[in-house]
C-alpha positions in Angstrom: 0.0 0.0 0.0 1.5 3.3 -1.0 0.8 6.3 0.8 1.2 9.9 0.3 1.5 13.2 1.4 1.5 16.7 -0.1 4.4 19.0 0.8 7.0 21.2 -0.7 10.2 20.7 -0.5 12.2 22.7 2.2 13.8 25.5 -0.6 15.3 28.4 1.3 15.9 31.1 -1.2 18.9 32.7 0.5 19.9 36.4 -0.4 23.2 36.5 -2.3 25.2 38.3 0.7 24.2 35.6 3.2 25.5 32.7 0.9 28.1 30.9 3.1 31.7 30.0 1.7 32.5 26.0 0.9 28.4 25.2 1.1 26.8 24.2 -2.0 23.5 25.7 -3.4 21.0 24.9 -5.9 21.1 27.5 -8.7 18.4 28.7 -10.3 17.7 31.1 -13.2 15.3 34.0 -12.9 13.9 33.7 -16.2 11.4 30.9 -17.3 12.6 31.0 -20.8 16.5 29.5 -19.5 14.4 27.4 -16.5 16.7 24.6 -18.2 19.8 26.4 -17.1 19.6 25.0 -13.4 22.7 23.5 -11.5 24.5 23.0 -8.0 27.6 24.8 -6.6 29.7 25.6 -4.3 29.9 28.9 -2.8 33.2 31.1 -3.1 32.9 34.5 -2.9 31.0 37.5 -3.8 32.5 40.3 -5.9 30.2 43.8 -4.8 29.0 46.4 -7.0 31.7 49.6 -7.0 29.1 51.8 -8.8 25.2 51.6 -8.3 24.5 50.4 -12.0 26.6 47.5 -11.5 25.7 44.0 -9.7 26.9 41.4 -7.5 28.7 38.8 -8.9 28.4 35.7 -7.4 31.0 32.8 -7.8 31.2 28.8 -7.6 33.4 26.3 -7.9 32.5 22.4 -8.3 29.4 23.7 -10.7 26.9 19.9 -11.5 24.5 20.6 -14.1 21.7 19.0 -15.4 22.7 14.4 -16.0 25.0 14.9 -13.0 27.5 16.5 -15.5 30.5 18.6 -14.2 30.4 22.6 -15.5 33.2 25.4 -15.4 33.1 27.3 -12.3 30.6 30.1 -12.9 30.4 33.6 -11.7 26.7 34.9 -12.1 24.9 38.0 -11.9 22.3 38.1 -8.9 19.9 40.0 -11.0 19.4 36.6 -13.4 19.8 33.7 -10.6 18.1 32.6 -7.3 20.0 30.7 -4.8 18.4 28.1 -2.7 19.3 26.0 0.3 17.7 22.3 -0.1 17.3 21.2 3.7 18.3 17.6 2.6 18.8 16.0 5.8 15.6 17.5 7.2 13.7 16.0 4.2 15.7 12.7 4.9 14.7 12.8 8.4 11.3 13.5 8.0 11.0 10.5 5.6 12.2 7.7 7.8 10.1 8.9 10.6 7.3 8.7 9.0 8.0 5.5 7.5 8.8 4.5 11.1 4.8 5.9 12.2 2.7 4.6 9.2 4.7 1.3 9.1 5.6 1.4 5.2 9.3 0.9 4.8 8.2 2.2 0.7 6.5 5.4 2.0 8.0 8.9 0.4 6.4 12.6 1.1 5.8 13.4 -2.6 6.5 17.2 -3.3 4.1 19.3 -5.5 
C-alpha cells in the first residue's frame, strides 16, 4: 500500500550576501525562458558592485548541471539567478520517521 503526502520541499531562497563559503546551493535562473539552465555549486565568494548600475557577482566552484555532468566554475549576476538551500537532511529525516509511524518501509512525502 503506498501512501502519500502533499508537501513542498524545504527551498530556502537565500539572499546572495548571506551565501556561506564552501556550502553548495541549488542554482536557479530568474527567467522561465533559461528554466533549463539549473545547477548546484559551491559557494566562493561574492564580488560587490563599485558603482550603483553594477551588480553582484556571485562565484562557484564544483558547478553539477543538469545528468550529473561537471560545469566550469561560474560567476553569475544576482539580477538573473536565485540561490536556494535544499534542507536535505531534514527532508531525509522526515521521511524515515514517517515511515517508522505509518509502518511502510516504501513510504515517500511526494512534493508538488
Amino acid at each position: 500500500m503506498q501512501h502519500n503526502a502533499t508537501s513542498m520541499r524545504p527551498l530556502q531562497l537565500v539572499n546572495p550576501a548571506d551565501l556561506v563559503s564552501g556550502k553548495t546551493y541549488l542554482i536557479q535562473e530568474k527567467r522561465p525562458q533559461y528554466a533549463h539552465l539549473n545547477c548546484k555549486g559551491t559557494f566562493v565568494k561574492n564580488v560587490y558592485p563599485r558603482y550603483s548600475y553594477q551588480c553582484t557577482i556571485t562565484h562557484f566552484t564544483n558547478v553539477v548541471v543538469t545528468g550529473n555532468k561537471k560545469s566550469t566554475d561560474l560567476g553569475l549576476q544576482d539580477t538573473y539567478w536565485n540561490y536556494y538551500e535544499a534542507d536535505a537532511l531534514t527532508w531525509a529525516y522526515t521521511n524515515h520517521v514517517l515511515r517508522e509511524i505509518i509502518g511502510d518501509p516504501n513510504f515517500r512525502i511526494r512534493t508538488v
